[in-house]
C-alpha positions as CSV (number, residue, x, y, z in Angstrom):
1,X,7.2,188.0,298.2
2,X,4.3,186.5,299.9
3,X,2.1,186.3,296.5
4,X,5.6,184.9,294.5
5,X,5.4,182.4,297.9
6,X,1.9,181.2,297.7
7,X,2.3,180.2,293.7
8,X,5.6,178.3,294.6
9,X,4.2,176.7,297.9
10,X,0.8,175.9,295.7
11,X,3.5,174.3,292.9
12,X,5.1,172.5,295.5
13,X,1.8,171.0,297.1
14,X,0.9,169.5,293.4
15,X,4.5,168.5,292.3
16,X,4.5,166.4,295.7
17,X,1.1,164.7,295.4
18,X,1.7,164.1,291.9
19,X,3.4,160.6,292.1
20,X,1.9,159.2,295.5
21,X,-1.6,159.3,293.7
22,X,0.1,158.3,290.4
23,X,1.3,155.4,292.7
24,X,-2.4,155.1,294.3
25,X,-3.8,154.8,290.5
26,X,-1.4,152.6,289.5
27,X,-2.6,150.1,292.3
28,X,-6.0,150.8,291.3
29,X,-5.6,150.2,288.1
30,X,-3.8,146.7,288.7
31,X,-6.8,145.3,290.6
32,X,-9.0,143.1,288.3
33,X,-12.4,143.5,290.0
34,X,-14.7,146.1,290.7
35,X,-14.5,144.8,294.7
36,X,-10.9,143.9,295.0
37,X,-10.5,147.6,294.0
38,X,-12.4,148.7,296.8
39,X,-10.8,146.5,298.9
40,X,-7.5,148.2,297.7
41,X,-8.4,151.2,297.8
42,X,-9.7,150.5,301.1
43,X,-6.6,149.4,303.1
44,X,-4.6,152.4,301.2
45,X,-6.8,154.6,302.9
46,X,-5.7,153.1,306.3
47,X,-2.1,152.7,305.4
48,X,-1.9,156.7,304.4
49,X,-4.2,158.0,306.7
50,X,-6.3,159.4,304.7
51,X,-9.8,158.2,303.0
52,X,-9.1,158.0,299.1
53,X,-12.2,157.9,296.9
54,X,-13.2,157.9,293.1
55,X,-15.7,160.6,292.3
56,X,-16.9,161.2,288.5
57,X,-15.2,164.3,286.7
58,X,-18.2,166.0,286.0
59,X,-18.9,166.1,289.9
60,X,-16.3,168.4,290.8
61,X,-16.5,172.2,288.8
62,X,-12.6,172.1,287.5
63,X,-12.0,175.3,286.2
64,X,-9.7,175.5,282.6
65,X,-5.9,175.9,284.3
66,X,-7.2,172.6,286.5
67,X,-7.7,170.8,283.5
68,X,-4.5,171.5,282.0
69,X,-2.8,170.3,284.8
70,X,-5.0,167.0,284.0
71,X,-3.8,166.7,280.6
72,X,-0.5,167.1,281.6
73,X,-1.0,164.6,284.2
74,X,-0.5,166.4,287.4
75,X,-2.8,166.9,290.4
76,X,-4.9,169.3,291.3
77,X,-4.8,170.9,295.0
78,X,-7.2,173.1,296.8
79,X,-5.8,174.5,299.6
80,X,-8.2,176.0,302.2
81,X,-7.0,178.0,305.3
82,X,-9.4,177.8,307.7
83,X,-9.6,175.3,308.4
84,X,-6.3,174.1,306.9
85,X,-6.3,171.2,304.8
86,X,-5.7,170.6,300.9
87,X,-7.9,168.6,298.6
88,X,-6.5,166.6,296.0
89,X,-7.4,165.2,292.9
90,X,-5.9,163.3,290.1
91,X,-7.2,162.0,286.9
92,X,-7.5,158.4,286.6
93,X,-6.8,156.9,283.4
94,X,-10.1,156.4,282.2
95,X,-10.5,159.8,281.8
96,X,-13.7,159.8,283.3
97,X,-13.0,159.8,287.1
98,X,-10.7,161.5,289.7
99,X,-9.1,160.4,292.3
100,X,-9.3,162.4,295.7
101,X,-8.3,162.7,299.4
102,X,-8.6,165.7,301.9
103,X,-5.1,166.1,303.4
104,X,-4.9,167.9,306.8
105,X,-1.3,167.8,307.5
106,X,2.0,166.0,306.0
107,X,3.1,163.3,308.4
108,X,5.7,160.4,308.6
109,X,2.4,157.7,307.9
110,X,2.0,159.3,304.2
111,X,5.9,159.2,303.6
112,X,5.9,155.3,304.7
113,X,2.5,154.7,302.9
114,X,4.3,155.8,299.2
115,X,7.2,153.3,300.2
116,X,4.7,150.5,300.5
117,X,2.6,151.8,297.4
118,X,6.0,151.8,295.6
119,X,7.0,148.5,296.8
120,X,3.5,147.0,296.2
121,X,3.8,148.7,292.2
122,X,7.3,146.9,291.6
123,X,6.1,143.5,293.1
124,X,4.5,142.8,289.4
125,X,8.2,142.8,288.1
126,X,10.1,140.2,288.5
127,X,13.9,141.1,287.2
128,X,16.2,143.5,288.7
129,X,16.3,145.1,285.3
130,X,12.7,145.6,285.0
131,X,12.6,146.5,288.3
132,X,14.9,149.6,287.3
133,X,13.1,150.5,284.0
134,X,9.8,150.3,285.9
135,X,10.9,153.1,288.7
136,X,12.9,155.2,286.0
137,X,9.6,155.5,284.6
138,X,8.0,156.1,287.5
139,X,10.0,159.3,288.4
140,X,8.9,160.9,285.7
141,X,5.7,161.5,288.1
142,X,7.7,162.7,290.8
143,X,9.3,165.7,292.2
144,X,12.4,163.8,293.4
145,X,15.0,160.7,292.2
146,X,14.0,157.0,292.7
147,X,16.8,154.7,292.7
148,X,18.1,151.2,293.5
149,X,20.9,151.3,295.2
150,X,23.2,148.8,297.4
151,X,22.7,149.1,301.0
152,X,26.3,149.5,301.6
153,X,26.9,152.9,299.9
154,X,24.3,154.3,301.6
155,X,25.9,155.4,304.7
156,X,23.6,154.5,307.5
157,X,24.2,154.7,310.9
158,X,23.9,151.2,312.9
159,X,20.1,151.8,314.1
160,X,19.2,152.4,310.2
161,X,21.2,149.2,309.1
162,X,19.2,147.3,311.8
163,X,15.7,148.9,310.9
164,X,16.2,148.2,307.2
165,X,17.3,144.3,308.2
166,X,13.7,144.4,309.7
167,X,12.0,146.0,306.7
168,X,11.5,149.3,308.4
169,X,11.3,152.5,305.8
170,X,14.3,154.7,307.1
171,X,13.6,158.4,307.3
172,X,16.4,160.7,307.9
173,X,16.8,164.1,307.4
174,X,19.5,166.0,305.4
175,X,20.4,169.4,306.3
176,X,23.0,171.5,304.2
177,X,25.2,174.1,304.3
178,X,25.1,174.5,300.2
179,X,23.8,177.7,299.0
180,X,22.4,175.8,296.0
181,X,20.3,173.2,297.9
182,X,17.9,173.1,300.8
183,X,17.1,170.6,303.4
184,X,15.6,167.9,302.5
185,X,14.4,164.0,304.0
186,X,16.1,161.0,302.0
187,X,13.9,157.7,302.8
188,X,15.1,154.1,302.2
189,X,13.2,151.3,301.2
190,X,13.7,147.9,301.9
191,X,13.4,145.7,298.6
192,X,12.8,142.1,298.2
193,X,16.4,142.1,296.2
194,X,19.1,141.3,298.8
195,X,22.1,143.9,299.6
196,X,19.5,146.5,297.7
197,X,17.7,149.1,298.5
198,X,14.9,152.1,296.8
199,X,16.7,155.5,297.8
200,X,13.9,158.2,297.5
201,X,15.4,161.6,297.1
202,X,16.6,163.6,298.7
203,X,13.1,165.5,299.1
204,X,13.5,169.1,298.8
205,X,11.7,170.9,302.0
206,X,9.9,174.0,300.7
207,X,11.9,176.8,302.1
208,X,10.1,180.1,302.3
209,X,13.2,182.4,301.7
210,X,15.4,180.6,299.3
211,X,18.5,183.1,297.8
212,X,17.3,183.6,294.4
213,X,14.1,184.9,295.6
214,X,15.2,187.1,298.2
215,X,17.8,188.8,295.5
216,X,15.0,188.9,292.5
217,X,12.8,191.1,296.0
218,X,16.3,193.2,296.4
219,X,16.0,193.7,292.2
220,X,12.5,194.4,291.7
221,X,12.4,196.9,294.8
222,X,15.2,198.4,293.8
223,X,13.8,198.8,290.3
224,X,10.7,200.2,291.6
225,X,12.1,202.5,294.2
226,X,14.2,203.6,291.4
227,X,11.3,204.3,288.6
228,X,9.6,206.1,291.6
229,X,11.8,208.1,291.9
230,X,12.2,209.1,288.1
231,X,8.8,209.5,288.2
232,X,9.3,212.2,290.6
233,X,12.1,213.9,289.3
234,X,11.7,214.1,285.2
235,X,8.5,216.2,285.8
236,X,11.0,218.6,287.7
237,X,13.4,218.0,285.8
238,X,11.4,219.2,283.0
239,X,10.0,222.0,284.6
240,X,13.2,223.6,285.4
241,X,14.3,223.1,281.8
242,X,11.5,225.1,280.7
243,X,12.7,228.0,283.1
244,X,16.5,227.7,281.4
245,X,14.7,228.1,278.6
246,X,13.0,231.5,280.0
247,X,16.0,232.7,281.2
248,X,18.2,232.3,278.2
249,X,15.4,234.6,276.3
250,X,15.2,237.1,279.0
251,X,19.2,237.0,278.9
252,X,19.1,237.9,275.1
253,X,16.5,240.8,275.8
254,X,13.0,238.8,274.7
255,X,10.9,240.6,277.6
256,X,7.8,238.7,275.9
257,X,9.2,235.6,276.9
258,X,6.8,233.7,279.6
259,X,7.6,230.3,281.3
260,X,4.8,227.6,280.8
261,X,3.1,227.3,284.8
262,X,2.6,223.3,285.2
263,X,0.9,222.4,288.5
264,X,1.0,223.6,292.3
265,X,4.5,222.6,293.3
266,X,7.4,225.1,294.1
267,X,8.7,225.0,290.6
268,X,5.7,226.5,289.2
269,X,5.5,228.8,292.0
270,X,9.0,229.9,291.0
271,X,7.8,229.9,287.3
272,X,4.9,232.0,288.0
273,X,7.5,234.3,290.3
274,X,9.5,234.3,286.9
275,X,7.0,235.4,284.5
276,X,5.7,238.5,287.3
277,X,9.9,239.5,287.7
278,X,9.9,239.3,283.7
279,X,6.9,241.9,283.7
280,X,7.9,244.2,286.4
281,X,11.2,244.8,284.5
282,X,9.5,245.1,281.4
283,X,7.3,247.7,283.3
284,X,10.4,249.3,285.0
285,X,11.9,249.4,281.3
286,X,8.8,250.9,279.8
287,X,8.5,253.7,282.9
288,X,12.1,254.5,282.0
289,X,11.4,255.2,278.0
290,X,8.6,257.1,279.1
291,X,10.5,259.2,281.4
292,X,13.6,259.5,279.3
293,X,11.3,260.8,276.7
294,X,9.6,263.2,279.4
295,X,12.9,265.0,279.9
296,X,14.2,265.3,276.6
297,X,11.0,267.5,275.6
298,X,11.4,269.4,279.0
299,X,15.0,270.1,278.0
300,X,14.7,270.7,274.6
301,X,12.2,273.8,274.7
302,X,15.2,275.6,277.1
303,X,18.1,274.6,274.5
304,X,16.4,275.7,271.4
305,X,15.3,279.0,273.2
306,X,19.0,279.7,274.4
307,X,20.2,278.5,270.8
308,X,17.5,281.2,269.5
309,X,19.2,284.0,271.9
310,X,22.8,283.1,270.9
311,X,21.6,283.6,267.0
312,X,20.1,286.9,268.1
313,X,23.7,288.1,270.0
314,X,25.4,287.3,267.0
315,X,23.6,288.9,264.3
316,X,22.1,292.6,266.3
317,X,24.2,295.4,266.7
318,X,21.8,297.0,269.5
319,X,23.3,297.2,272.7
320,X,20.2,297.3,274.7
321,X,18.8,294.0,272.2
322,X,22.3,292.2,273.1
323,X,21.2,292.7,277.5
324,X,17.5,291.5,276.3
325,X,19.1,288.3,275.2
326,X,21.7,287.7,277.5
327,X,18.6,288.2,280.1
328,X,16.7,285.4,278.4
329,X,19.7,283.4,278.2
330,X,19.7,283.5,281.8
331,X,15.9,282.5,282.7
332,X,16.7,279.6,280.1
333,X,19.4,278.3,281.7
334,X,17.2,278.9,285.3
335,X,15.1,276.8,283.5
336,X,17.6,274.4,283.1
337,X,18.9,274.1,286.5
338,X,15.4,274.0,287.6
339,X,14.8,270.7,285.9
340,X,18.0,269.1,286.8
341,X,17.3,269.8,290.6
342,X,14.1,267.8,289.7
């Protein structure tokens, strides 16, 4: 928010000084000598408060976005901090020269001063109607609306009636409820027409925190919480789809199967605890052939023997042959319940 702030506060400062140094030009420009323009130029430096001079372009390094805003014939301000003041500069039309003034602060004297630079600009028309198609195309240079309008529909308070009778500039300040506007300073000037007056404004005040901007903050923190966060989960996520995937083979009997270990984190700790559970049971499985196989060998030496014997009973005659077998018969079966008790 603060770097959004400092490009709108910096578009601000130029949009503002854009049409009181148009103004300052324009007097400039209307003076016929080289010392009646100093002269001018002399007593507008009293009247705003500031010292306006006219330097040569090639004196001041303007860097390639500051001579766009030339050619589009806006101002140029440098704003310095410390200590705080703004320099400003605007092309003259010869193309050759800028104008400039160091501006510390914003004060009533420079809001009065463009009145009178305003006033002084339409004193070279005559007509009310050229009066009106000289300001309309002087707001193209401004930030705000310039307008004649009749005294009576401006609704000022009895002090502001009597200060305009006097050919005071009335400042007043408008301050809104609207969501869709700011506050802002509407001045009146007094013309030479009667029952008329220059309305200039309302100003917009820069304000720091307008809606639009705070919900765009809400949006792009939101949006960035939210892709840090899927940044932090989709590498899980995709870790843990690779240990479905282990566990589906294990479930179908692929012992070979092993889960790809990614990183430090628990779920390749648990991948790596996987793959080890996957090999011990593969081990267990293995012990299990090998001792399955063990047995059957151990038992089937005992069987075929007793098999042998039983083939001997049935084909001798002897008597004394048919105890020899029955005898081995027994120590086979011995045998036999020797290796179960094992």
């Amino acid at each position: 928010m603060d770097t959004i702030n400092k490009e709108r506060v910096q578009s601000y400062r130029e949009n503002m000084a854009t049409g009181a140094f148009h103004l300052v030009s324009e007097g400039i420009a209307h003076q016929e000598s080289e010392e009646q323009r100093e002269y001018w130029l002399s007593d507008a430096s009293s009247l705003f408060g500031s010292e306006f001079k006219v330097l040569p372009i090639d004196e001041v390094d303007f860097n390639a976005s500051e001579l766009r805003r030339f050619e589009n014939g806006n101002t140029v301000v440098r704003y310095t901090e410390q200590p705080v003041y703004a320099d400003v500069y605007y092309r003259l039309p010869d193309n050759q020269s800028v104008l400039t003034a160091r501006i510390s602060q914003v004060t009533e004297q420079q809001v009065r001063a463009i009145a009178v630079f305003l006033l002084d600009d339409l004193s070279y028309y005559v007509t009310l109607s050229d009066k009106r198609a000289r300001l309309a195309e002087l707001e193209k240079k401004f930030f705000f609306p310039l307008e004649f309008k009749a005294v009576n529909t401006l609704d000022l308070d009895t002090d502001q009636l009597a200060r305009l009778r006097r050919d005071e500039v009335v400042i007043s300040l408008q301050d809104t409820n609207s969501s869709k506007s700011n506050s802002a300073i509407r001045v009146v000037v007094p013309s030479e027409i009667n029952d008329m007056a220059i309305l200039i404004g309302p100003v917009p005040l820069f304000n720091w925190f307008p809606l639009n901007l705070i919900i765009s903050m809400i949006l792009i923190s939101m949006f960035l919480i939210s892709l840090g966060v899927y940044a932090l989960i989709f590498p899980l996520e995709r870790k843990l789809q690779l240990i479905q995937v282990g566990v589906n083979e294990v479930s179908k009997g692929n012992l070979e199967s092993q889960v790809q270990v990614i990183g430090q984190d628990e779920i390749a700790r648990l991948a790596a605890t996987f793959n080890a559970m996957t090999s011990h049971i593969k081990r267990l499985i293995e012990s299990q052939r090998e001792l399955t196989r063990a047995v059957s060998h151990e038992l089937r030496t005992p069987v075929a023997r007793i098999r042998f014997a039983v083939d001997m009973l049935a084909d001798t005659d002897d008597e004394d042959s048919r105890f020899m077998q029955r005898d081995f018969i027994d120590e086979d079966i011995e045998a036999l319940n020797g290796l179960m008790r094992f």
